[in-house]
Structures are given as C-alpha cells and as structure tokens.
ZALOKOL-733955 format. One record per residue (C-alpha): residue number from 1; residue in three letters; chain; x, y, z. Coordinates in steps of 0.001 Angstrom, whole numbers, plus 500000, padded with zeros to 6 digits. Example, Ala and Ser with C-alpha at 12.3 -4.5 7.8 and 13.67 -1.06 7.14 Angstrom:
2
num	residu	chaine	x	y	z
1	ALA	A	512300	495500	507800
2	SER	A	513670	498940	507140
% end
This chain:
131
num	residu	chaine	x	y	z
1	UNK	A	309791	298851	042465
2	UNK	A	313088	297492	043234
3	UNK	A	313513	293905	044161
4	UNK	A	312778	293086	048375
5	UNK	A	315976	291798	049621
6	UNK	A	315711	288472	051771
7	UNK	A	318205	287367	055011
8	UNK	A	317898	283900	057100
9	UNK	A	315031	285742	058482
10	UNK	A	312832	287812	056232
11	UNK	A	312628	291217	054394
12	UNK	A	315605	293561	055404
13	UNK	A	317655	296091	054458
14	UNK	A	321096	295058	053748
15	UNK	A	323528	296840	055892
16	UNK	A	326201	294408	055841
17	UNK	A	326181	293641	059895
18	UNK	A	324467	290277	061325
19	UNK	A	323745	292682	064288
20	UNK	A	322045	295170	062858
21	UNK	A	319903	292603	060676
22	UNK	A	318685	291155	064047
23	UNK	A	317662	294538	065200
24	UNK	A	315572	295650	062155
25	UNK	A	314258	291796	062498
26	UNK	A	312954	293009	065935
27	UNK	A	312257	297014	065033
28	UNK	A	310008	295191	061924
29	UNK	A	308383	292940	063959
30	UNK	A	307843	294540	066711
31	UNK	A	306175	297520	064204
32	UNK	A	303907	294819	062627
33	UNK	A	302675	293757	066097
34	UNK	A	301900	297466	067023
35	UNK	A	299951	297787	063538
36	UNK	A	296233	297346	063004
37	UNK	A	296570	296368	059280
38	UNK	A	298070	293004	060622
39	UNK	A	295630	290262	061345
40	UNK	A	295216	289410	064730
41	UNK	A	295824	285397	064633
42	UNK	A	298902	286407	062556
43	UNK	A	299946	288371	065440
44	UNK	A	300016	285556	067808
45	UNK	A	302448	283728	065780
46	UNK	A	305442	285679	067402
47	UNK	A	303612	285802	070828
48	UNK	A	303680	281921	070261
49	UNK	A	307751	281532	069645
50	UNK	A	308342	283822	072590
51	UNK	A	306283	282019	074594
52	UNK	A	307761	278355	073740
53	UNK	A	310672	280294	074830
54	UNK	A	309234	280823	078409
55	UNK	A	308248	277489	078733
56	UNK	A	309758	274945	080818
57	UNK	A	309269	272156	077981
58	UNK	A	311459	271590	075099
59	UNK	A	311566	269890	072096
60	UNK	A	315351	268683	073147
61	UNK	A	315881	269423	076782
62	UNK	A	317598	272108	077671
63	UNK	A	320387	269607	080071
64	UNK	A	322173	268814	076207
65	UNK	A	324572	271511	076460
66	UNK	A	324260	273421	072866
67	UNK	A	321473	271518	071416
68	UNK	A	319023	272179	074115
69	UNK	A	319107	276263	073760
70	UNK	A	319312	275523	069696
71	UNK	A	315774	274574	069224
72	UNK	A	314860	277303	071195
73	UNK	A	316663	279674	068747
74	UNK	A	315092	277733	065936
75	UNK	A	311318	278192	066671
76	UNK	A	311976	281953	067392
77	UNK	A	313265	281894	063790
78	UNK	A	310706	279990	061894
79	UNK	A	308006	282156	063823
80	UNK	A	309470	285093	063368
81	UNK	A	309884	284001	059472
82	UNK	A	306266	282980	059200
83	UNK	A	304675	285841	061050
84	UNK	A	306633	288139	058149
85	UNK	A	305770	285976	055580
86	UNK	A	301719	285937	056279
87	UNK	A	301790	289796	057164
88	UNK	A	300206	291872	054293
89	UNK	A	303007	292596	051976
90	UNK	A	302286	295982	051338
91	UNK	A	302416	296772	055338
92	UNK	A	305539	295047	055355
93	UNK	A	307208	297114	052617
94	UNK	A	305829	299963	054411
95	UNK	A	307822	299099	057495
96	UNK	A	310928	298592	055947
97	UNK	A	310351	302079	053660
98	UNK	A	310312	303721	057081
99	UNK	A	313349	301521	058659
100	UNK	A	315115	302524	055885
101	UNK	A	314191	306482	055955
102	UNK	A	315182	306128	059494
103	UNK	A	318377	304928	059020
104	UNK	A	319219	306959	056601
105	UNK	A	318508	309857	058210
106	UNK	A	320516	308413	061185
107	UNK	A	323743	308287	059204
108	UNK	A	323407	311222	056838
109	UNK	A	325508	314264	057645
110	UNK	A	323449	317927	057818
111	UNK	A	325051	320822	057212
112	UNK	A	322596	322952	058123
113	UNK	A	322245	321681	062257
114	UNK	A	322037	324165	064914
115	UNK	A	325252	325385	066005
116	UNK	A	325825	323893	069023
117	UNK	A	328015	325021	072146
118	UNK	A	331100	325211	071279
119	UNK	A	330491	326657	067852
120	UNK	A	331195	330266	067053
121	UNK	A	327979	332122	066286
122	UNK	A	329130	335458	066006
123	UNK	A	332605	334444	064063
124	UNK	A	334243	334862	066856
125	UNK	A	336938	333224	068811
126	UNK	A	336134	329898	070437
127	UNK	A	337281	329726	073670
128	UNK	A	337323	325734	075631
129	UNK	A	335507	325890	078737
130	UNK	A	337594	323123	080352
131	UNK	A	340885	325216	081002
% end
C-alpha cells in the first residue's frame, strides 16, 4: 500500500491547494464523526475544540487583536489532529479511499454522458435557442 501522505493537519490527499486541504480536513472529519467504527469518547474530541470555540473563555483573551482568535485556531487544530490520529487507521484510510474516488470522479472527463440540450442527437443541425 502506498505511503499515507501527512499535512499540518492529518491524512490527506495532496491536491496542491491549502483550501481544498481544509475541506477534505472537514469532509474526513466530519465522515469519522458520522461513522460507528469510531469510538465514541474519540468522537468528542472534535465536539470539544468546537466547543472551546463557543466559549466565552480563552486561553489569551480574545481583546489582543491577532493573538486572541490564534489560540482559538490552535485548539481546533490540535483536536482536529488528535481526533485523526486516535481514529482506527483502517477507517481512516477508508475515508480518504472514498475522498479520493470522489474527487476523482469529480474531475475526470466522460465521454460517454448523456447528450444534453443543446447537443445534436439525430446529427442534425444545432440551432441556439437564444436568437
């Protein structure tokens, strides 16, 4: 099996975009919250971060201007890190097996797709609707 590729925040697949790394952060967590093979005091490790999030105390208070929303960013992290870390493996590698068939079938081009309105069906001419 190939080698599990590792970001600032866990298991990924490497895309190349810091956006996109965030949001298969989130698709995989949010997947390993929603499955059963995940232990249930693991679980409340992200419910945990979020919820320091929510709360109106702070580490460093939230009046220092960039410092105050940093530690906030920080815990989210660290959970985040540790509830992927302490997940079974094997039901993490199964999440990211299905990120990555999903994204590869969102970028792959069919040739075979239904023809859609404006295509000819018949080989005939095409003619545009908007004049």
């Amino acid at each position: 099996m190939a080698e599990e590729k590792h970001n600032w925040l866990g298991p990924y697949i490497p895309e190349g975009n810091f956006v996109r790394e965030v949001i298969q952060q989130i698709k995989l967590a949010f997947g390993l919250l929603l499955d059963p093979r995940v232990h249930p005091l693991t679980k409340l490790i992200p419910v945990a971060a979020i919820g320091y999030l929510l709360l109106p105390t702070d580490i460093i208070p939230d009046v220092i201007p960039v410092l105050g929303q940093m530690d906030d960013v920080v815990v989210l992290m660290l959970g985040l890190r540790l509830f992927f870390e302490l997940s079974p493996a094997p039901v993490v590698q199964e999440h990211l097996q299905r990120l990555v068939e999903r994204v590869k079938s969102d970028w792959s081009v069919v040739d075979n797709a239904p023809p859609g309105r404006n295509d000819p069906v018949d080989g005939g001419e095409v003619v545009d609707e908007g004049k």
